[in-house]
C-alpha positions, 0 to 999 in steps of 0.5 A: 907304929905299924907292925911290919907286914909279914913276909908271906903277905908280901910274897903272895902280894908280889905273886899278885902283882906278876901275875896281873902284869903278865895278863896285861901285858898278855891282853895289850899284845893280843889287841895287836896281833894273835899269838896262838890259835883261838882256843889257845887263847882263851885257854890262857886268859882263863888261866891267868885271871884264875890264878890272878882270884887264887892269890888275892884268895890265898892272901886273904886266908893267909891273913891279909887284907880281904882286898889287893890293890885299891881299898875302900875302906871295908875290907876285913882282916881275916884270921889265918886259915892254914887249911884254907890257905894251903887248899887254894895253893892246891887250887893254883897247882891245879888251875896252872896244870889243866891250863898248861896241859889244855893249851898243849892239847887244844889242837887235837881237842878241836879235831877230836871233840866231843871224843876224848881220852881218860886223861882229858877227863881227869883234867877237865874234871880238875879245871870245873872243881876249881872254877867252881871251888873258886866261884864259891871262895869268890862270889859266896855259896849260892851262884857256885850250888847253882852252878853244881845243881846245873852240873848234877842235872846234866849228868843225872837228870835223865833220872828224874821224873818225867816232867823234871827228866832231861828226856836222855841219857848222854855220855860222860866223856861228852859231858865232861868235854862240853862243861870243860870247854873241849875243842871249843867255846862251850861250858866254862869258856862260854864267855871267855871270848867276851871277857878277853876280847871285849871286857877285861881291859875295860875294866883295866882302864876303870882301875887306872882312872881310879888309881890316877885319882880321877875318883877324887875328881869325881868327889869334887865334882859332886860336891861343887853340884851339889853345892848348889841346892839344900841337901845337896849332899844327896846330889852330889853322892848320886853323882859321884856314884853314877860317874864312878860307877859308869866307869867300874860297871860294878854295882855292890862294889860301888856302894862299898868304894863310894857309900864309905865317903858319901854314906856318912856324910849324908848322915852328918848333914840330916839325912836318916841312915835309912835315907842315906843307905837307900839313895847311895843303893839307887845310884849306884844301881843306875850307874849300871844302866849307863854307857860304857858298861852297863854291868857288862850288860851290853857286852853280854847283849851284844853277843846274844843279840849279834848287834853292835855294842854302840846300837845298845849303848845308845838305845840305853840312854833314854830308859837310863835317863828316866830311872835317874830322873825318877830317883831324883825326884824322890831326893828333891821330895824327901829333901822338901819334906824334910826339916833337919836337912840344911842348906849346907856347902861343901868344900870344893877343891877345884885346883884339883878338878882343873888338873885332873878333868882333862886325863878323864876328858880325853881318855874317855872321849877317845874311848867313846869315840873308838867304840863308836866308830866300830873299833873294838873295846880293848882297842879302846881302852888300850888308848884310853889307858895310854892317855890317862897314864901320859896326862897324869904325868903332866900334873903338878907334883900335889895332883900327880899320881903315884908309882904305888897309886899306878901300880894298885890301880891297875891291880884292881881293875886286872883283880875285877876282871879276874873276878867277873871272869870267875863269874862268866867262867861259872855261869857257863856250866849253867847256861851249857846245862840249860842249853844242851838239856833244853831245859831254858827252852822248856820253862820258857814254855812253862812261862807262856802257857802260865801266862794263857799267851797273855802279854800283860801277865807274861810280863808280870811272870818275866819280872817276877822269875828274873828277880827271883833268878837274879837273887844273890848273883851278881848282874853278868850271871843273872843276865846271862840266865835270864837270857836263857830262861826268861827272854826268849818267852817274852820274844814268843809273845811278841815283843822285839829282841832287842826290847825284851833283853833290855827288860830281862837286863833291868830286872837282873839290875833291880834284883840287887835292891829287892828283897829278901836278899838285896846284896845292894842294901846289905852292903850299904846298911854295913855303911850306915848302920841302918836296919835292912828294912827300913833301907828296903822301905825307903829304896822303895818310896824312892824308886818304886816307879824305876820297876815301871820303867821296863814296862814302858819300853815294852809298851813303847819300843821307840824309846830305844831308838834314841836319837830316832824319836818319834813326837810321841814318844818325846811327850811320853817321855815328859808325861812319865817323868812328871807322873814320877815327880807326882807319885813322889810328890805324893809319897813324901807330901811336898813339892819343892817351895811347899808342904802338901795338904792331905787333900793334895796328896790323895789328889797328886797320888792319883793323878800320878798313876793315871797320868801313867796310864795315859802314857801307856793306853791312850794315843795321841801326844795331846793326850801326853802333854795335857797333864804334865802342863797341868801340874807344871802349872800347878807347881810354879802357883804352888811355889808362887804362892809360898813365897808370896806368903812368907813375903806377907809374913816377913812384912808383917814382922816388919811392921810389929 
């Protein structure tokens, strides 16, 4: 018997509830027509999605879940925190306050900024403490000190040495009016024209998929792929998680909704914790490099870039499409390798993909469609989510979705938002500090004369000053400072716009994964109960050629092009993808069909890299199509011969 809840939880829980409707309702009418003037607006949303992270924070010190809405499986029980729980009261009242008064006062802020009285001090001084209090209780320490060292520069770096200094003193009237986002899209509401306008109703739509059961569906689904080859546990977890993932554009949080099913189950049907932990990384990971969320990357990129959402969705697919190959490989060799891993099926419930498929058919066919044809994304999801919600109804009563199971869903897609909107809202101090100051502009210098106006090395610094950013924050933060710091040196150097955000993105995407803080595999050993380094290991045997992927598009910019290929760049595309599948061929010492003598291994491991090399220094698609046929040649003898083999032997245990 459950102990009943208490009554505080369930008011705070109700609080949640309210406020997440009235930012629904509030984002749906604002697709159809505008009810304040554009500051106003923003000014509200922020607000709400504030108050929305408040209460979910405020449940959790008051002693519930970690979690409202939808659970994965890994929220924690926290013990009360009657400090904790009254300071984040402190922080509603505070929030609530500065939103009424700055939505009052936006007007006048417009025309008077960047001149402001001591009153709109104190009240911008109120919205950044709590943003940034709010930021830490959410995201942890690290993105909120950065967010304050970024504050604490502004005001004081003229204080600093020269070569660290600001070069000026500015005023703490304009500071404080620029940071609190006075009279215009600056500071903290740097982004919230994007998480209102374009993100947050996405995010709604992915929370109702999820509390429609279309996840479950996406579990079928990869059970019945899965089913069909050895190991397909391995496959059918990659699936699951690309597809849930494309649709939460989330990826730590994916590891945590997903890895709690396919983790341990890998685990169960052979597979290493170590192994399991790495591949549900991987995956969801990449689900982050596919269309229609991309991590909220092509949404951030589109706004940086000023080009269509649809341009970089579609230029996405190619590179997409190489790092998922280059990580199946690695599960089709550690599966080959391996002998404890059996030829096992799952149960397939395809009743419930046969009710379910179409609410995810159509929804997202509409939606794709939308974006496609320039309409704009909360336009999109706003039909996305009428349509998964009308065939819903249409289930039998065993598949058909719950009022409880609606109305959680549709809370963690509003708390997601609210959370991503905690991130935007925090990383726009930062980016307004680098912007201002010039101080993006100056280590963007830094880079290209460390680099001597070298492309090869300056890439090689660009990797490694993304990853470094990108440690411990979630992928929008780390892009969005990528963007400032490291990309524009990259431009310098030559590369094309487009090309050089597309590599600044995917190494804020592989910062989750690279030690030594991995927030990925962190949350994927809690799951497996594997060591950190040995996941670490193994995420590195399996997609270390996905770091050369960025490097590839640098080197050939018509893979984002797609579907404009040139014949070149097609072959290039084949070459990579067989050097990947030698490269972990080599690795692990077995191709499927056979075990790798040691000879072959040194033989494949070499092959692979200068099969990659040719793809990048020597022209001409002949140059890209010999080598792959060669291998591909290889490996059907290779199979031709192990099953000619054990044929021979199965022959001769006959006639004994």
């Amino acid at each position: 018997m459950t102990a009943a809840r208490p009554l505080s939880d369930k008011l705070l829980e109700g609080f949640a509830y309210s406020v997440a409707l009235i930012l629904i309702a509030y984002s749906i009418v604002t697709v159809w027509t505008s009810l304040t003037g554009a500051m106003e607006h923003y000014t509200i949303h922020v607000t709400l999605v504030f108050l929305l992270a408040i209460a979910d924070l405020a449940r959790r010190y008051g002693g519930g879940t970690a979690q409202l809405g939808v659970t994965t499986g890994e929220e924690e029980i926290r013990a009360p925190s009657r400090i904790m729980f009254s300071f984040t009261l402190l922080l509603a009242v505070g929030m609530l306050a500065a939103g009424i008064y700055f939505v009052m006062q936006a007007k006048i802020l417009e025309f008077s900024q960047p001149f402001i009285s001591q009153r709109d001090f104190v009240f911008g001084a109120v919205l950044v403490f709590v943003i940034l209090a709010v930021t830490w209780l959410t995201w942890g320490w690290p993105l909120a000190v950065i967010c304050i060292l970024g504050a604490v520069y502004f005001a004081f770096g003229n204080m600093l040495p020269e070569a660290l200094a600001t070069g000026r003193t500015y005023d703490a009237n304009l500071i404080m009016s620029y940071l609190a986002g006075m009279g215009g899209p600056r500071g903290v509401l740097t982004y919230a024209p994007l998480s209102a306008d374009v993100i947050f109703l996405l995010l709604v739509y992915g929370g109702a998929l999820h509390g429609t059961r279309v996840i479950d569906m996406f579990g079928e689904v990869g059970n019945a792929i899965g089913n069909m080859f050895r190991g397909g546990v391995a496959y059918s977890a990659m699936v699951a998680s690309l597809l849930i993932g494309m649709v939460t554009g989330q990826s730590v949080s994916n590891i945590a909704l997903s890895g709690s099913m396919t983790i341990p189950t890998m685990v169960r049907t052979g597979f290493t914790r170590n192994q399991a932990g790495a591949i549900e990384v991987l995956a969801s990971t990449g689900s982050q490099l596919l269309p229609p969320i991309m991590g909220l990357g092509a949404f951030l990129m589109s706004e940086i870039l000023g080009i269509s959402y649809v341009e970089i969705a579609i230029a996405a697919i190619i590179p997409a499409a190489l790092y998922l190959f280059a990580v199946f490989a690695g599960i089709v060799c550690v599966i080959s390798a391996s002998k404890t891993i059996p030829y096992k099926r799952q149960p397939v419930d395809w009743r419930l993909i046969a009710w379910i498929a179409p609410s995810f058919v159509a929804s997202f066919t509409v939606l794709v469609y939308l974006l496609a044809y320039r309409y704009s994304a909360p336009m999109a999801a706003f039909w996305g989510l009428v349509i998964v919600g009308m065939l819903s109804v249409l289930r039998p009563k065993e598949y058909r979705a719950t009022f409880s199971g609606v109305a959680s869903g549709l809370l963690e897609g509003a708390l997601t938002g609210a959370r991503l909107a905690v991130i935007l809202s925090a990383i726009g101090i930062l980016v307004q500090m680098l912007v201002t100051t010039g101080a993006g502009l100056s280590m963007g210098r830094l880079m290209i004369e460390l680099s001597a106006g070298n492309l090869a090395i300056g890439l090689i610094l660009g990797m490694c000053v993304s990853l470094v950013i990108g440690m411990g924050l979630p992928t929008p933060a780390a892009y969005a400072l990528i963007a400032i710091v490291v990309v524009p040196s990259l431009i310098d150097l030559g590369i094309e716009p487009l090309v050089a955000n597309f590599y600044g993105f995917y190494f804020a995407i592989f910062s989750t994964l690279t030690p030594p803080v991995a927030v990925g595999i962190l949350t994927a050993i809690r799951i497996s109960n594997g060591t950190f380094m040995g996941t670490a290991w193994e995420c590195f045997k399996l997609g270390a050629v996905c770091f050369l992927v960025p490097f590839l598009f640098v080197a050939y910019p018509n893979i984002l092009g797609f579907p404009n290929l040139v014949a070149e760049t097609w072959a290039m595309v084949g070459a990579f993808a067989i050097a990947t599948l030698m490269l972990s061929a080599s690795i692990y010492g077995a191709i499927p069909g056979r075990k790798l003598s040691i000879g072959e291994r040194y033989a494949v491991f070499a092959a692979g890299p200068a099969l990659f090399s040719a793809t990048l220094f020597l022209e001409g698609a002949i140059w890209h199509a010999l080598t792959p046929m060669a291998f591909a040649g290889w490996m059907v003898w290779a199979y031709v011969d192990r099953t000619r083999n054990a044929q021979k032997y199965a022959d001769a245990s006959v006639e004994q």
